[in-house]
MARBA-3410 file (N, C-alpha, C, O; in Angstrom, 1 decimal):
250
175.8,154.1,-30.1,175.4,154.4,-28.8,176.6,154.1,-27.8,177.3,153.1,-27.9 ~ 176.6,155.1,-27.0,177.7,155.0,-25.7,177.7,154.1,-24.4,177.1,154.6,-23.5 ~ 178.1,153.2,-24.3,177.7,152.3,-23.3,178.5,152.4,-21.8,179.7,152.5,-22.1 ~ 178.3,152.5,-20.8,178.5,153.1,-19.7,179.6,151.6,-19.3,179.3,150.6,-20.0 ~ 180.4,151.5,-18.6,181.4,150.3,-18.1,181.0,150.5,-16.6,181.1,151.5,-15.9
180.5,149.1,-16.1,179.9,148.9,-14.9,181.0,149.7,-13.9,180.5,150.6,-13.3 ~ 182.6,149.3,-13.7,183.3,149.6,-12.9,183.5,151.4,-12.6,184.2,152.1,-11.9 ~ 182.7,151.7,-13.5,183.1,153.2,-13.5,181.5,154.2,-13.1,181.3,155.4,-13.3 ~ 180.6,152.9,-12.6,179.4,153.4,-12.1,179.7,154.0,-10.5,179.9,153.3,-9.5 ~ 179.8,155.1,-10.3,179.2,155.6,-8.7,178.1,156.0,-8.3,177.1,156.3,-9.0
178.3,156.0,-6.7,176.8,156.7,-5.7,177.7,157.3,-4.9,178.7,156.9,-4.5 ~ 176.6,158.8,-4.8,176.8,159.7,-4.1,175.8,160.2,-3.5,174.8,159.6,-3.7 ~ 175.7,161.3,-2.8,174.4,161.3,-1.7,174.2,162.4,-0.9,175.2,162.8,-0.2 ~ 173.1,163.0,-0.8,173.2,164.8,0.3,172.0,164.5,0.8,171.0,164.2,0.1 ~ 172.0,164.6,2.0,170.2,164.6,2.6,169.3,165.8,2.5,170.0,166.9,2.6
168.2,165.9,2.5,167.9,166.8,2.5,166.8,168.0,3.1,165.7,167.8,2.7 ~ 166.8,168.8,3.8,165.9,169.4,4.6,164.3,169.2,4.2,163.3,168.8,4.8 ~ 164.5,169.7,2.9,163.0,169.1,2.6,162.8,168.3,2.2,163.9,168.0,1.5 ~ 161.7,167.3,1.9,161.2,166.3,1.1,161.6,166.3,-0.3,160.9,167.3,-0.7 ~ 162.3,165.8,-1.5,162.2,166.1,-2.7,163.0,167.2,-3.1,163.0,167.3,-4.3
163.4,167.9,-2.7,164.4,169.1,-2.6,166.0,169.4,-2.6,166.5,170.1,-1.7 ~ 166.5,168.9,-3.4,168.2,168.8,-3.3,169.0,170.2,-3.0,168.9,171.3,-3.7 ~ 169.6,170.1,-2.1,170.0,171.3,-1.5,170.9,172.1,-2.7,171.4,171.5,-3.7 ~ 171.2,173.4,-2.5,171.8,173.8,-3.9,173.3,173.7,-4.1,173.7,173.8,-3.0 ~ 174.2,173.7,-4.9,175.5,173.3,-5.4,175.8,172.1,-3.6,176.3,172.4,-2.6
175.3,171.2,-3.9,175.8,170.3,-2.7,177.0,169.7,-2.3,177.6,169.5,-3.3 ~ 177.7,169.3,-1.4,178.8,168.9,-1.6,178.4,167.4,-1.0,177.9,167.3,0.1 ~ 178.7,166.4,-1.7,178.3,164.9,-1.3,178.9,163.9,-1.4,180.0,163.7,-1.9 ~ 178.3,163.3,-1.0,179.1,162.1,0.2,178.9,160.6,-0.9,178.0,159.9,-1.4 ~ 180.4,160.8,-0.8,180.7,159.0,-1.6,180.0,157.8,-0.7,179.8,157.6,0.5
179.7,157.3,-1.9,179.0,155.9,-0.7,179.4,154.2,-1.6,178.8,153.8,-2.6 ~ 180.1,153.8,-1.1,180.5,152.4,-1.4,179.5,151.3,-1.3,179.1,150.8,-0.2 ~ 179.0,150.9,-2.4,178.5,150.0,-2.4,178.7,148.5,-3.7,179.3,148.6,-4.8 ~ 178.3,147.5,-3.4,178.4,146.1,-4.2,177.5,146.1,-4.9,177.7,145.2,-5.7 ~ 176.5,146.6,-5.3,175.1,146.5,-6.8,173.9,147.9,-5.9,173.8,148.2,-4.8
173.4,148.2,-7.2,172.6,149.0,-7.1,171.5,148.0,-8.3,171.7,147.1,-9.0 ~ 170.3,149.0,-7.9,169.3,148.9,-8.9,168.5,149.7,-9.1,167.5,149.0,-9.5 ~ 168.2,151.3,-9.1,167.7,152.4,-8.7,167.3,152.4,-10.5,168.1,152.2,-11.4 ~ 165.8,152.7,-10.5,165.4,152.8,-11.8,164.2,153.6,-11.6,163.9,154.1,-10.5 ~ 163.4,153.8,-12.7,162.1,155.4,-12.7,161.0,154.5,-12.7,160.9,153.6,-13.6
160.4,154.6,-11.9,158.6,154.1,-12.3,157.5,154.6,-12.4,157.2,155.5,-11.6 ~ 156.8,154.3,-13.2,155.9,155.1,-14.3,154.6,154.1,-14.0,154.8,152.9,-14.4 ~ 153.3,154.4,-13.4,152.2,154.0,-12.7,151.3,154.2,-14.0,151.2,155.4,-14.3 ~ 150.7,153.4,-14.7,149.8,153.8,-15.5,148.5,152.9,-15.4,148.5,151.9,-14.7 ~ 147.3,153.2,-16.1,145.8,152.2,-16.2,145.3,152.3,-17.3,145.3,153.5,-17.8
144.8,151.4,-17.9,144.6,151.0,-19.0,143.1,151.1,-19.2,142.6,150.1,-18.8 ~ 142.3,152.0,-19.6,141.3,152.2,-20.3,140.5,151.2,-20.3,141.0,150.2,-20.9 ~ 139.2,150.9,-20.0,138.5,149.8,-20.1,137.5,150.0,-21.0,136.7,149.0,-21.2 ~ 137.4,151.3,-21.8,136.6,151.9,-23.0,136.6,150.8,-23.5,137.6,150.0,-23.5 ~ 134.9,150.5,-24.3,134.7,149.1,-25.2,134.9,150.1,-26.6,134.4,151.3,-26.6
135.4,149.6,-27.5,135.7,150.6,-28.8,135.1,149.5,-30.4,135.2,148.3,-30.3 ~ 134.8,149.9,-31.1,134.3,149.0,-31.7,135.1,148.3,-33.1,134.8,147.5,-33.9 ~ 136.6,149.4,-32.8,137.6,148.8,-33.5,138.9,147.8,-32.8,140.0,147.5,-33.4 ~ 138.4,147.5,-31.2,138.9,146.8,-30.8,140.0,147.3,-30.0,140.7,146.7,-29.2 ~ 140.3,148.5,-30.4,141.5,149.0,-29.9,141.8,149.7,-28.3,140.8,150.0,-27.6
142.8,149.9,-27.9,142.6,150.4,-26.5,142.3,152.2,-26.6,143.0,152.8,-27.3 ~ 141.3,152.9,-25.8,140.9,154.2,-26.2,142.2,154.6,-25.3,142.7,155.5,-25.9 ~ 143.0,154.4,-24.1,143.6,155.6,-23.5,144.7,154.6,-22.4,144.2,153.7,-21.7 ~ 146.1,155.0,-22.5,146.7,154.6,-21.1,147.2,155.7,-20.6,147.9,156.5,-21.3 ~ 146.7,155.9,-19.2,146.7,156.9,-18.8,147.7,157.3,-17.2,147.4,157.1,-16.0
148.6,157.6,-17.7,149.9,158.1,-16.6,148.8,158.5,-14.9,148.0,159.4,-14.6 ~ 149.2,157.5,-14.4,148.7,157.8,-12.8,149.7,158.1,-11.7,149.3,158.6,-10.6 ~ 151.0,157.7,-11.9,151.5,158.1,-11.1,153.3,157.6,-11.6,153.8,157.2,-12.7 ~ 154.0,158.0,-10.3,155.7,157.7,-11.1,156.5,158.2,-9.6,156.0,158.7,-8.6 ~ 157.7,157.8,-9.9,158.7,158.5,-9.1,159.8,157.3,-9.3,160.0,156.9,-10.5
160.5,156.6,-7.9,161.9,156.2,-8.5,161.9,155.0,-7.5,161.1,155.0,-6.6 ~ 162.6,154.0,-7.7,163.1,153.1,-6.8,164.0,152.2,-6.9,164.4,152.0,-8.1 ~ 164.8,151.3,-5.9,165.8,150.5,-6.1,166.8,150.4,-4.8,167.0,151.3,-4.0 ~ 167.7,148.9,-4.9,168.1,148.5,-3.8,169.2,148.9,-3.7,169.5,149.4,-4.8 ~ 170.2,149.2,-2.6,171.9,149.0,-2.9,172.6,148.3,-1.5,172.4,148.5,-0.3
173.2,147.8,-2.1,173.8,146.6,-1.5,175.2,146.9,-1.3,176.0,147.0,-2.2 ~ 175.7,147.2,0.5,176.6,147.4,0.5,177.6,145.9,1.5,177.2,144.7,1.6 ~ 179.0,146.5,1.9,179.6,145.9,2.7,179.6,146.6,3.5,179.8,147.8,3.4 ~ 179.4,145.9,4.7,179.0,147.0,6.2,181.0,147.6,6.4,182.0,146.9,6.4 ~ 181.0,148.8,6.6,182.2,149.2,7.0,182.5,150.4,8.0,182.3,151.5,7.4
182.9,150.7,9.5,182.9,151.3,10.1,182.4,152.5,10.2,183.3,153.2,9.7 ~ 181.5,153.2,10.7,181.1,154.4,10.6,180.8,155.3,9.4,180.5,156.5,9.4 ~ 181.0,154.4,8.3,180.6,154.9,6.8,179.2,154.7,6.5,179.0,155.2,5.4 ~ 178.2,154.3,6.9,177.0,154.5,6.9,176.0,155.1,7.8,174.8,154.7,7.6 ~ 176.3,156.1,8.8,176.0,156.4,10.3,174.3,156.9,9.3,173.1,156.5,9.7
174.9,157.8,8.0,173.4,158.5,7.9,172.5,158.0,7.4,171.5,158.7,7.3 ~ 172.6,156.5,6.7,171.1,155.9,6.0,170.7,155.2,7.5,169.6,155.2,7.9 ~ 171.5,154.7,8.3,171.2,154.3,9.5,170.1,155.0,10.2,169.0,154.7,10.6 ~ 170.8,156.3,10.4,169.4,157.1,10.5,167.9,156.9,9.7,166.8,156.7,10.2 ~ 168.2,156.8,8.4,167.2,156.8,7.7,166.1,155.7,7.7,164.9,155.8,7.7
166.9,154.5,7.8,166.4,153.5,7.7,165.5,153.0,9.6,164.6,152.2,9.9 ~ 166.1,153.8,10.1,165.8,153.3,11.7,164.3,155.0,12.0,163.4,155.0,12.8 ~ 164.5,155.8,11.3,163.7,156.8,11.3,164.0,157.5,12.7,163.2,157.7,13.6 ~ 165.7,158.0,12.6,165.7,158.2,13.8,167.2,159.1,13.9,167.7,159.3,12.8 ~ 167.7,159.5,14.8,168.8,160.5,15.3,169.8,159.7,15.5,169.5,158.5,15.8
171.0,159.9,15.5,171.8,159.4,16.3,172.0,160.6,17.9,172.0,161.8,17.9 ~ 172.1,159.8,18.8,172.2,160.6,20.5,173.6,159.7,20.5,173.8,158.5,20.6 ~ 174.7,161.4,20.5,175.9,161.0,21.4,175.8,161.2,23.0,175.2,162.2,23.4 ~ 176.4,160.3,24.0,177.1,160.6,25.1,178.3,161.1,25.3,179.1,160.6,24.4 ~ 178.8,161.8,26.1,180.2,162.9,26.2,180.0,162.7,27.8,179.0,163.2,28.4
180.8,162.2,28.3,180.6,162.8,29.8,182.4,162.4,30.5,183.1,161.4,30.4 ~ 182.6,164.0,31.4,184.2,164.0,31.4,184.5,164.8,32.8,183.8,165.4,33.6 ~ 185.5,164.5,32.7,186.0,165.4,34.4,185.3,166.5,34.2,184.5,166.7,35.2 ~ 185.3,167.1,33.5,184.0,168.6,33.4,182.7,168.6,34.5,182.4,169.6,35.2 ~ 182.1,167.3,34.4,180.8,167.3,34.7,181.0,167.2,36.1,181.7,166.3,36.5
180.6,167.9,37.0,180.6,167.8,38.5,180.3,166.5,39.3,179.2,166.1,39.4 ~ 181.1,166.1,39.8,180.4,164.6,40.8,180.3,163.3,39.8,179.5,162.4,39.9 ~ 181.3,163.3,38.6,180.8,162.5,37.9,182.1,160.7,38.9,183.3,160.7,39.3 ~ 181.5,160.1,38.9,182.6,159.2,39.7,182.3,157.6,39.1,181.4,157.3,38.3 ~ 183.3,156.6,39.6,183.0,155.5,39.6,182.3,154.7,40.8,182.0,155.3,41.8
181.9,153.5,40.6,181.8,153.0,42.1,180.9,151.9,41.8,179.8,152.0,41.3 ~ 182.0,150.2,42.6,181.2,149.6,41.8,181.6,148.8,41.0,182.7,148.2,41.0 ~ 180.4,148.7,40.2,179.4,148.1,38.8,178.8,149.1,38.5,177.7,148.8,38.1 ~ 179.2,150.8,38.5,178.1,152.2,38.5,179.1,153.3,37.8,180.3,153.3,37.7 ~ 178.1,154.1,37.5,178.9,155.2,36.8,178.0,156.5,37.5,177.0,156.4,36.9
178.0,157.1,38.2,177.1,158.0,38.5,177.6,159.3,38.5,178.8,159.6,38.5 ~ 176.5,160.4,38.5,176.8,161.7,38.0,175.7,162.8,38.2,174.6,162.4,37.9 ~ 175.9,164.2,38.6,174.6,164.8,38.6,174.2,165.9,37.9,173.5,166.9,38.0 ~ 174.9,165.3,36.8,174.4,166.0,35.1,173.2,165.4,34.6,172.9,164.2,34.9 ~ 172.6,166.0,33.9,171.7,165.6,32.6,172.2,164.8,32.1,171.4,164.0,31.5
173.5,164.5,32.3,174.3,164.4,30.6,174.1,162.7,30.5,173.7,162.2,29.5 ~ 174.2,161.9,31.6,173.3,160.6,31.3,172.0,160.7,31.1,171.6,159.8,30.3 ~ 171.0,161.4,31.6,169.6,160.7,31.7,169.0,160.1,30.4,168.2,159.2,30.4 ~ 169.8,160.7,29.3,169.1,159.9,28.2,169.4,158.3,28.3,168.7,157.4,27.8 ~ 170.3,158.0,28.9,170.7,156.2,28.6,169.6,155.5,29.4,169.0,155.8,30.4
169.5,154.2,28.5,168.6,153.6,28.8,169.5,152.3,28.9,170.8,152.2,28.7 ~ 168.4,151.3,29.3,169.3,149.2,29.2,169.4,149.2,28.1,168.6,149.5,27.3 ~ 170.8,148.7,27.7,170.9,148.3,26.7,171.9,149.2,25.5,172.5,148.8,24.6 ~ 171.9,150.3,25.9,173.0,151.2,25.3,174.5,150.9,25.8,174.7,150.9,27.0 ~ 176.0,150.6,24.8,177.1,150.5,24.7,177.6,151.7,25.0,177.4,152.7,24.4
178.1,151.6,25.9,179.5,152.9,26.8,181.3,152.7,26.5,181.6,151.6,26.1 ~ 182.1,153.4,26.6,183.2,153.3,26.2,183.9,154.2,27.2,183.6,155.4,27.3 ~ 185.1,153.7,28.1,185.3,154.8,29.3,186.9,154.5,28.6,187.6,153.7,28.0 ~ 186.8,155.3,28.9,189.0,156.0,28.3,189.5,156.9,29.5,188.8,157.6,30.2 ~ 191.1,156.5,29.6,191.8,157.3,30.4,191.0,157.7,31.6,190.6,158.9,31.8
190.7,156.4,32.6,190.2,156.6,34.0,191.6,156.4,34.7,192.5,156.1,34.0 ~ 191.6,156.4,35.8,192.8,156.8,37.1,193.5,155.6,37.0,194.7,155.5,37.1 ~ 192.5,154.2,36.7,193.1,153.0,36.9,192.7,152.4,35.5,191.6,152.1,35.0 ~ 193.9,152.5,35.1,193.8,151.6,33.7,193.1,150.9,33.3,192.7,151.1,32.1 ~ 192.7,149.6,34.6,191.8,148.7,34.4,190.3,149.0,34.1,189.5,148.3,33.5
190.3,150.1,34.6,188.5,150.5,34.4,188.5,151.1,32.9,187.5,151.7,32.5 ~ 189.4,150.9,32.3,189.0,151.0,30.1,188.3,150.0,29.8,188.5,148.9,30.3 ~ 187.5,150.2,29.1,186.8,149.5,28.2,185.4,149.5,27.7,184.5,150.2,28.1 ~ 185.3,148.8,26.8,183.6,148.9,26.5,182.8,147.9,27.7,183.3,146.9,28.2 ~ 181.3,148.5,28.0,180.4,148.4,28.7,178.9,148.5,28.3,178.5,149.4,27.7
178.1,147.2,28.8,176.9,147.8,28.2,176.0,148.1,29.8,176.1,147.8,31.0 ~ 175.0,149.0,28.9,174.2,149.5,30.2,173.4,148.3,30.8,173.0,147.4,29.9 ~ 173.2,147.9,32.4,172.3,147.0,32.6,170.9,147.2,33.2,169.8,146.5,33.2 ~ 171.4,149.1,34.1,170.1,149.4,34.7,170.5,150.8,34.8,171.7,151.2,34.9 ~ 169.7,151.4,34.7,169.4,152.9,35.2,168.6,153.3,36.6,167.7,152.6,37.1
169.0,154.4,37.0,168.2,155.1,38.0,168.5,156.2,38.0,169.6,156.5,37.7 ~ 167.8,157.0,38.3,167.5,158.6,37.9,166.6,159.3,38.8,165.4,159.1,38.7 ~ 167.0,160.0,39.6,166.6,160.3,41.0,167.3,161.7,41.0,168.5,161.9,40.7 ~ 166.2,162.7,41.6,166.8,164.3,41.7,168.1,164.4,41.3,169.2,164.3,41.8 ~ 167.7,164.8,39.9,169.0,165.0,38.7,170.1,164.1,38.7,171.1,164.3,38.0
169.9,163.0,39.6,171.7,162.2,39.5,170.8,160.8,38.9,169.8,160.1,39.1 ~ 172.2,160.8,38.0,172.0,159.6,37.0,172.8,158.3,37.9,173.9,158.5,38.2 ~ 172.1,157.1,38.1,173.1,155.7,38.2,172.7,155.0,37.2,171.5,155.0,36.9 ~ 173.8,154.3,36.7,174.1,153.7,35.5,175.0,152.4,36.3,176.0,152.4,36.9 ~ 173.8,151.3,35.8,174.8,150.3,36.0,175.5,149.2,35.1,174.5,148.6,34.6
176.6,148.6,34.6,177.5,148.4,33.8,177.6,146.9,33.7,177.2,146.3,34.7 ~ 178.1,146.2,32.6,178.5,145.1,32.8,179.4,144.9,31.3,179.0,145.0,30.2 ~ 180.6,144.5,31.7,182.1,144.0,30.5,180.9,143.5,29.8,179.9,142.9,30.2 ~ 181.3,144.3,27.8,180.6,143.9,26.6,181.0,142.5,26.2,180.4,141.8,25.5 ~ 182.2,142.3,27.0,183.0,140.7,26.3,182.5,139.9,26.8,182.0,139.0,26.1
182.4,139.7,28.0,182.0,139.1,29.2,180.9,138.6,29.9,180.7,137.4,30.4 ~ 180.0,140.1,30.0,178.7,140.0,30.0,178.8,140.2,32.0,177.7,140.5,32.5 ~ 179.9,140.0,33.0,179.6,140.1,33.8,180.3,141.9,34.3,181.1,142.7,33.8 ~ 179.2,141.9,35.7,179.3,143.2,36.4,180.5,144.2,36.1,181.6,143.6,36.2 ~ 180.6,145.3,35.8,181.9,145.8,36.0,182.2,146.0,37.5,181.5,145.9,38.5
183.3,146.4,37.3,184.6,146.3,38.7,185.2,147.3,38.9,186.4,147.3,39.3 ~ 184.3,148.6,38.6,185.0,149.8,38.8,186.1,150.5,40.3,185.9,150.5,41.5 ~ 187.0,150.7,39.7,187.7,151.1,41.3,186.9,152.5,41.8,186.7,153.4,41.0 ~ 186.6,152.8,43.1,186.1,153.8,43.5,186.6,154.8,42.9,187.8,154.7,42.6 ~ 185.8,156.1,42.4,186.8,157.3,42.3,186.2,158.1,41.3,185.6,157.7,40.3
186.5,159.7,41.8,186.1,160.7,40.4,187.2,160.9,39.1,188.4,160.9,39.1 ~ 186.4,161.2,38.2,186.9,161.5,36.9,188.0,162.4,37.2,187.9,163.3,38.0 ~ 189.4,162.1,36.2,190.8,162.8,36.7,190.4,163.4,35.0,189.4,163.3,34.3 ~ 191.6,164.0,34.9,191.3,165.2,33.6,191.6,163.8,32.4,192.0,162.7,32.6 ~ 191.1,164.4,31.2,191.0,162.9,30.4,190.1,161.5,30.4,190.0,160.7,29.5
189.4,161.6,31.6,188.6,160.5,31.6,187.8,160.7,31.1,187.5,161.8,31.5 ~ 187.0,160.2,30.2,186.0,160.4,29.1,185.0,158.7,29.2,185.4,157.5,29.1 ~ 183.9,159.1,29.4,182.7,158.2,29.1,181.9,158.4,27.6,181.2,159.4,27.4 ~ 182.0,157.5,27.0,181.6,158.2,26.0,180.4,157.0,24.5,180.4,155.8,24.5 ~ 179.7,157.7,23.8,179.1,156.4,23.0,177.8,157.4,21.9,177.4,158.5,21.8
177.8,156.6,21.3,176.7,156.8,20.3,175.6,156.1,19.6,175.9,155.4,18.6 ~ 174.5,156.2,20.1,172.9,155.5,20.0,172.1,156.2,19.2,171.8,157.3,19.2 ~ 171.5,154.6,18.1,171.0,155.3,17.7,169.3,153.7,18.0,169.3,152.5,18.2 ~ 168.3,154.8,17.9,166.6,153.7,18.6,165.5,154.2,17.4,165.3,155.4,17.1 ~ 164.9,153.0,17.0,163.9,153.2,16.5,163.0,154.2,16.9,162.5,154.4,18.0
162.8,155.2,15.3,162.2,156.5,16.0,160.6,157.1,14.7,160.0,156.2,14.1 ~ 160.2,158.4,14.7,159.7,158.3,13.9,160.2,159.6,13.0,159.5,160.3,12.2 ~ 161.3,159.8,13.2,162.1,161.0,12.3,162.2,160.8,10.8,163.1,160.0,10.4 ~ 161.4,161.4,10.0,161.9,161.2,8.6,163.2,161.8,7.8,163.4,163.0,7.6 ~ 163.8,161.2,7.6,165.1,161.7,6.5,164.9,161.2,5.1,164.1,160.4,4.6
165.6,161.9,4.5,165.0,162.4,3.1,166.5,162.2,2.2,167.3,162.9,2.9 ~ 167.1,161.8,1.3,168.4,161.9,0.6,168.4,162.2,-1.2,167.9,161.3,-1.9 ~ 168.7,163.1,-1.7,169.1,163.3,-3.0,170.3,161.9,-3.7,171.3,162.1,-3.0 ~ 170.4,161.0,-4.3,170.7,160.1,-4.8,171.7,160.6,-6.2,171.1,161.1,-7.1 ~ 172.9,160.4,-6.2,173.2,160.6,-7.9,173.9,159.5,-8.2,174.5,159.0,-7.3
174.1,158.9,-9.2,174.5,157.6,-10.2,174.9,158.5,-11.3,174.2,159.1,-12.1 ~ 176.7,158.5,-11.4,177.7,158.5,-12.2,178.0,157.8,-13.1,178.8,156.9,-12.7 ~ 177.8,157.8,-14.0,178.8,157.2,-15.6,179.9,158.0,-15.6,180.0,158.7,-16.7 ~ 180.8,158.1,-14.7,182.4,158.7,-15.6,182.7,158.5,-16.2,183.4,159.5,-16.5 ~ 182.7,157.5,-17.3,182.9,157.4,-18.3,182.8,158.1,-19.2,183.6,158.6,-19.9
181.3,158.1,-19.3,180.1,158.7,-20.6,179.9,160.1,-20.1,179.9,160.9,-21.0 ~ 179.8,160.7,-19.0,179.7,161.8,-18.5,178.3,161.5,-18.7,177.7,162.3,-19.3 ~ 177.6,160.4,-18.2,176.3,161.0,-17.7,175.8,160.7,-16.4,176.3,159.7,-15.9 ~ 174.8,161.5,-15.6,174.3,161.2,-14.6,172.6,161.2,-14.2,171.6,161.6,-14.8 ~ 172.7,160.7,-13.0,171.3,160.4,-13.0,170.6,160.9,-11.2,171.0,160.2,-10.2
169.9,161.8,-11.1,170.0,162.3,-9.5,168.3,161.5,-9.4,167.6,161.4,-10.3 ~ 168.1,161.2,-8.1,167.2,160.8,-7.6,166.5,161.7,-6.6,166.4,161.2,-5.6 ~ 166.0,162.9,-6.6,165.4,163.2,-5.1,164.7,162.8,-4.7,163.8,162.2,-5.3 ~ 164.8,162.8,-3.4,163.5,162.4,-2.6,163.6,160.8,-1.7,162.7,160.2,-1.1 ~ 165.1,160.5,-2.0,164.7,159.1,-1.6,164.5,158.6,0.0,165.2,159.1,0.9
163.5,157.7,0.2,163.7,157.6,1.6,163.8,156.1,2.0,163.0,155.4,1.3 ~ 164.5,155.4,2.8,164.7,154.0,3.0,163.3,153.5,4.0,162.8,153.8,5.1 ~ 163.1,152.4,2.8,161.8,151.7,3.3,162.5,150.3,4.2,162.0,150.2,5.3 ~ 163.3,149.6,3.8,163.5,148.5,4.7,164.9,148.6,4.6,165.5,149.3,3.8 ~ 165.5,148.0,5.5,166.7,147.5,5.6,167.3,146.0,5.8,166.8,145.7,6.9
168.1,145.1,5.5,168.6,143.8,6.0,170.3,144.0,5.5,171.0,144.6,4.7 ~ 170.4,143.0,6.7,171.7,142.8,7.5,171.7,141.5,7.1,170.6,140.8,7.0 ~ 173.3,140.9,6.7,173.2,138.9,6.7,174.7,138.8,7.3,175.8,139.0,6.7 ~ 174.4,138.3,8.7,175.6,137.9,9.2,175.6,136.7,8.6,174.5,136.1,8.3 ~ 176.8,136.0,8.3,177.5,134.8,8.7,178.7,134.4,8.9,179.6,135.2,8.5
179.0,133.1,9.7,180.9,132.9,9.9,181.5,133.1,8.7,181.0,132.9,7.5 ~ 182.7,133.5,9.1,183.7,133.6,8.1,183.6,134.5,6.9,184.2,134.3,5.9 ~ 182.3,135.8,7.2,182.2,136.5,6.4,182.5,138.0,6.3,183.2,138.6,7.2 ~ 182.0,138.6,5.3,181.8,140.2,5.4,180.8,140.5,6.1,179.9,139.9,5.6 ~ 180.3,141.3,7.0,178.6,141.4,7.0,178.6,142.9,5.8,179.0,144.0,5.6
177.4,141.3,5.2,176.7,142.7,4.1,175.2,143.3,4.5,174.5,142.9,5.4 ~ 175.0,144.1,3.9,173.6,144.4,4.1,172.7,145.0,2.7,173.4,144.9,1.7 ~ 171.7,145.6,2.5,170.8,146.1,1.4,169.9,147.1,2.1,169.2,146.8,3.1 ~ 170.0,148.5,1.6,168.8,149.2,1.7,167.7,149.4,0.8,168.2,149.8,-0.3 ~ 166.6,149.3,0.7,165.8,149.8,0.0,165.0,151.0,-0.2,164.2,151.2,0.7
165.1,151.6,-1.0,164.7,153.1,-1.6,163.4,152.8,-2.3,163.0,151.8,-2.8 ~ 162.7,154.5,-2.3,161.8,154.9,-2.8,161.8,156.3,-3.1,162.2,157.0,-2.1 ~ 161.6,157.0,-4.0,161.3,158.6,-3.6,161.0,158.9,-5.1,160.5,158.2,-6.1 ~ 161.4,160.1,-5.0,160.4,161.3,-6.0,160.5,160.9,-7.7,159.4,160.9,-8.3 ~ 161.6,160.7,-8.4,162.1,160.4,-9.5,163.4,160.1,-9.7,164.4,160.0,-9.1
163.1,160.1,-10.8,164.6,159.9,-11.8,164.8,161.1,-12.8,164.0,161.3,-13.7 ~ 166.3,162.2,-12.7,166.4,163.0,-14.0,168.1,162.6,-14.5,169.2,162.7,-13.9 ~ 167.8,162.2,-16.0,169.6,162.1,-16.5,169.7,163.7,-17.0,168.8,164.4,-17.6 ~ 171.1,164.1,-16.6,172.2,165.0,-17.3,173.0,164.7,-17.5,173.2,163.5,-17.3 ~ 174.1,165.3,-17.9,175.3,165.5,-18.6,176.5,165.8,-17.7,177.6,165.5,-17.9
175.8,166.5,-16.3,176.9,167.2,-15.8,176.0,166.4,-14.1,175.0,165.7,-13.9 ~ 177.0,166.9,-13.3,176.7,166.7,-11.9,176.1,167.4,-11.0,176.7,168.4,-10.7 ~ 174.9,167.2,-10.2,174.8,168.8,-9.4,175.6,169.0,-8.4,175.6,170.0,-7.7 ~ 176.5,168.0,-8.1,177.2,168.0,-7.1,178.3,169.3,-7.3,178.7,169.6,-8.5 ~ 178.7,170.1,-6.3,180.0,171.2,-6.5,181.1,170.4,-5.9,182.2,170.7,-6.3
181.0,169.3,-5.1,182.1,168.2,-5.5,181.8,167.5,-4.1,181.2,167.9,-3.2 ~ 182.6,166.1,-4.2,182.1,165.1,-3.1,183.3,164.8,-2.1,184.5,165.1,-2.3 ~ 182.9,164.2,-1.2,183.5,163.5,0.4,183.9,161.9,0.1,183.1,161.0,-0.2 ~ 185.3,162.0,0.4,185.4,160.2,0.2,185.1,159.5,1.4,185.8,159.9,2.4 ~ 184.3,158.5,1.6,184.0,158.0,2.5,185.5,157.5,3.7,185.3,156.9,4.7
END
């Protein structure tokens, strides 16, 4: 028998529109992780028939499909889409730029009479680039909103710091860019196709259906932050070959 060499195990990954349904020749997405444990579960019940040779009359297959953990190291923007999964939810970019009419500083405020803020709420991270005065770069978190006949106020405070920003009066010059990406507990289901590689052995193992039931995070000093998601979904099938038509390095 052919035995598979741990270092040469991969995960790879395509979400998928429907439930249980792997999209066809997929092209998928590497995913870096420190241990997996994704295995088939097979639900059965045991006959309670009294038989008078003692034996069991029937175990009887009730149910099945797939499960297991994977354990990554958190690394920049390489996880944006279980994040989704696990939060049951979208990610919402902000884009807002000299484009937007009346967009200006002023303040501890960012105000504007686009749509294009109303979605921000307290508590969402901003990032302003190439404003008029240098000093108004940086990251910001939201402290308050107001939203009043289509004009958005947004009020700010230094992410380092924690106090008011110091914005110099003034509208967006070409280049100035406000910008960020939120993602809120939602009730959006995502759905992912799963494959586990033996390069070695040439065999593989696809999971559809998986969907992330929990997630944890373990900060501590002087560390990596790692984390674990946990999966569930439809099954387990081994082949020979890949369904993938080929993959994305993270």
């Amino acid at each position: 028998m052919t035995i598979a060499d741990t270092n040469r195990v991969g995960l790879s990954y395509v979400e998928e529109s429907v439930w249980g349904s792997t999209p066809a020749g997929p092209n998928m997405q590497e995913l870096n992780f420190t241990s997996e444990t994704f295995k088939t579960n097979i639900n059965t019940v045991t006959s309670e028939t009294i038989r008078s040779d003692r034996n069991v009359s029937d175990i009887v297959k009730t149910g099945g499909g797939a499960a297991g953990d994977v354990s990554f190291e958190m690394r920049y923007n390489e996880y944006n889409d279980l994040l989704e999964g696990a939060l049951f939810s979208n990610w919402v970019s902000t884009r807002v730029s000299a484009a937007v009419a009346s967009a200006f500083f002023s303040g501890a405020t960012i105000e504007c009479d686009s749509s294009a803020l109303n979605h921000i709420v307290s508590g969402y991270m901003l990032r302003v680039s190439n404003a008029s005065v240098a000093a108004d770069d940086g990251d910001y978190r939201v402290t308050d909103v107001v939203t009043s006949a289509g004009r958005a106020t947004i009020s700010l405070a230094d992410a380092s710091s924690g106090n008011a920003a110091t914005f110099t009066s003034g509208v967006f010059v070409t280049g100035t860019m406000v910008q960020g990406n939120h993602l809120r507990n939602g009730v959006a289901l995502h759905s992912y196709t799963i494959e586990r590689s033996f390069a070695d052995v040439s065999a593989y193992h696809a999971l559809p259906g998986m969907r992330i039931g929990s997630m944890s995070l373990e900060f501590a000093t002087q560390a990596i932050l790692t984390g674990t998601f946990s999966m569930s979904g439809k099954g387990l099938t081994a082949d020979t070959s890949s369904i993938a038509s080929g993959t994305v390095s993270p």
